[in-house]
Rosetta silent file (secondary structure, phi, psi, omega in degrees, C-alpha in Angstrom):
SEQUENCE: XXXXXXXXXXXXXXXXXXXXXXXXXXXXXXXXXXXXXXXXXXXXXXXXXXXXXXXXXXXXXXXXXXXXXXXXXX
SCORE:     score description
SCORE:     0.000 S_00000001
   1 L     0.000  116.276  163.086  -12.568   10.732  -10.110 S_00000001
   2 L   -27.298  -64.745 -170.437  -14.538    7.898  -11.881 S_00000001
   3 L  -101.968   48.641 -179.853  -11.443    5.756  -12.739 S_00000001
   4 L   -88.655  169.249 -169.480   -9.084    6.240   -9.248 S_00000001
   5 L   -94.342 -179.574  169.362   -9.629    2.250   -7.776 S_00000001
   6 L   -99.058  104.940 -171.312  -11.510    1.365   -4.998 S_00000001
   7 L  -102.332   61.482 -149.744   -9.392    0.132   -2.014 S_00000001
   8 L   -34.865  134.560  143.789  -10.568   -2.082    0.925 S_00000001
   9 L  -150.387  153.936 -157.032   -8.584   -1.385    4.288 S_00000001
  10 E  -105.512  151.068 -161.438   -8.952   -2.631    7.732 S_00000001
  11 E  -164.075   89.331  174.631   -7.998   -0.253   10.472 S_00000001
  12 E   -71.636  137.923  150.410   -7.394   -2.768   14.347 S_00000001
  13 L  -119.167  138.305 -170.804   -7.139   -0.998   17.445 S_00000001
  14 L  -140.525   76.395  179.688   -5.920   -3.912   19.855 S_00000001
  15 L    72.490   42.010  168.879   -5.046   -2.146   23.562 S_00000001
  16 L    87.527  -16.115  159.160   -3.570    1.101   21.809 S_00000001
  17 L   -51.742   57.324  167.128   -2.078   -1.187   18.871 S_00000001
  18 L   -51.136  105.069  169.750   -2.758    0.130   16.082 S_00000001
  19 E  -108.082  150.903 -160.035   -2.687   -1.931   12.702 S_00000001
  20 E  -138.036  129.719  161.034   -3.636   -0.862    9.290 S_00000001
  21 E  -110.553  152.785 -159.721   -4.495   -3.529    6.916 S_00000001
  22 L  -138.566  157.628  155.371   -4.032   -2.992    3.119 S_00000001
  23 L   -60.653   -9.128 -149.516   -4.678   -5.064    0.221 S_00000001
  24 L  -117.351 -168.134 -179.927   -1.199   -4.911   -1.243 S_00000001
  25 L  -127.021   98.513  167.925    2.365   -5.925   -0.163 S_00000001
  26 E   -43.640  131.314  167.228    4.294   -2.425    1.310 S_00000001
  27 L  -133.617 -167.382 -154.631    7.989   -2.789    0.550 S_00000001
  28 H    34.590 -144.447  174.860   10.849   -0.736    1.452 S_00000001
  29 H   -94.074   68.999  148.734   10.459    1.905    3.954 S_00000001
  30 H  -122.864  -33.464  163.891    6.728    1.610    3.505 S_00000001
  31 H   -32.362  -60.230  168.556    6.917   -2.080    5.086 S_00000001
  32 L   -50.428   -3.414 -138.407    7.504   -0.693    8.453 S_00000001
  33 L  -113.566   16.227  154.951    4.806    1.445    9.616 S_00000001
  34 L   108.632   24.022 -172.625    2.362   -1.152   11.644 S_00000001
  35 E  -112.501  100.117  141.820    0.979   -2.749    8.298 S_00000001
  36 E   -54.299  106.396  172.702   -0.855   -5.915    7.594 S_00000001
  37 L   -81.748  143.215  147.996    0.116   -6.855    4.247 S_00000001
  38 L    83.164   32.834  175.781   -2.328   -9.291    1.364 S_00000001
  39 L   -82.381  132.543  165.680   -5.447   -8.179    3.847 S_00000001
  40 L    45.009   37.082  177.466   -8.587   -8.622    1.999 S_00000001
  41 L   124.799 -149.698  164.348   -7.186   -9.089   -1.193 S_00000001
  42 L  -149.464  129.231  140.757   -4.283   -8.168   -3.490 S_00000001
  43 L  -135.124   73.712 -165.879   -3.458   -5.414   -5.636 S_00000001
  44 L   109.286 -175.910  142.413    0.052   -5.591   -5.791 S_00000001
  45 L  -107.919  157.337 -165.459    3.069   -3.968   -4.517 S_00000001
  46 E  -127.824  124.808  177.730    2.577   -0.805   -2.958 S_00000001
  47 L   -86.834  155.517  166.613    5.767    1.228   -3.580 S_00000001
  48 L   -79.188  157.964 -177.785    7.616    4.626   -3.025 S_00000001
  49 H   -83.653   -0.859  172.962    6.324    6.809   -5.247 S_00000001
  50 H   -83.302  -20.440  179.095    9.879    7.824   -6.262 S_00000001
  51 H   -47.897  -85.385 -159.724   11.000    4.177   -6.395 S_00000001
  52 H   -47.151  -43.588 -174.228    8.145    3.627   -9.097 S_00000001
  53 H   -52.851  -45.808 -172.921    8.990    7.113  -11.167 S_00000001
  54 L   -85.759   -1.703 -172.944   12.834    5.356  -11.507 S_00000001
  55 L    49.319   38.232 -171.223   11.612    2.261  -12.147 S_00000001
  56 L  -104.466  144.501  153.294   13.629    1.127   -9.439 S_00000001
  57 L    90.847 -145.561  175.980   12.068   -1.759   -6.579 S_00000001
  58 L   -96.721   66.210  169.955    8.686   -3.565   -7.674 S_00000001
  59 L   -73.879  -40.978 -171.623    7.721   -0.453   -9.837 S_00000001
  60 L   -52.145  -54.923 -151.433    6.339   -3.426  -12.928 S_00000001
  61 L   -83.795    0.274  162.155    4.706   -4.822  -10.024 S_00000001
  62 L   -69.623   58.715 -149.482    3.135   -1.794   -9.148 S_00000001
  63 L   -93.926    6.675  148.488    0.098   -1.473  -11.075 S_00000001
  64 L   -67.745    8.020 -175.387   -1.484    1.401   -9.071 S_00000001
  65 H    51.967 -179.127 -170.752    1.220    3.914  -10.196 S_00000001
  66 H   -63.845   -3.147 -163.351    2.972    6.358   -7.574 S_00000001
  67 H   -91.651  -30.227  175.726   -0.270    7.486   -6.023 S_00000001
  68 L   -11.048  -75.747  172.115   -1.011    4.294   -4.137 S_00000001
  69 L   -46.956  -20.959 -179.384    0.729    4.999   -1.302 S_00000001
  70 L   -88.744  -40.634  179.996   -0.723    8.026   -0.555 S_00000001
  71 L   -44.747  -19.370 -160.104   -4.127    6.774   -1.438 S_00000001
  72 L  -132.283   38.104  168.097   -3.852    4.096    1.055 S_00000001
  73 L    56.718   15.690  169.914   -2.873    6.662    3.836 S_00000001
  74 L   -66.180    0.000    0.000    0.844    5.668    3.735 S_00000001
């Protein structure tokens, strides 16, 4: 699809370490998972997508809508 975004992410292996870098800031229980946050830019917070639907959590601050997370392998 022409207007889905374009998303940088950095993907460390450091001795079996695995880190995922994202552009965004993961909150909630998306925060946890081995994630470099504000890597190589910013677009946001990256949200649950049920969070966003309720407008609960940084959903304003969410300006990728609910698909983000999945989008960013999350």
């Amino acid at each position: 699809m022409a207007d889905e975004p374009v998303v940088p992410q950095l993907e460390l292996d450091v001795r079996g370490l695995r880190l995922l870098g994202v552009p965004g800031e993961p909150v909630g229980a998306l925060s946890g998972r081995g994630l470099v946050g504000l890597a190589d830019g910013y677009i946001g917070y990256v949200e649950q997508p049920a969070a966003i639907e309720a407008g609960e959590g940084e959903a304003a601050r969410s300006y990728y809508g609910p698909g983000l997370a999945s989008l960013l392998g999350l």
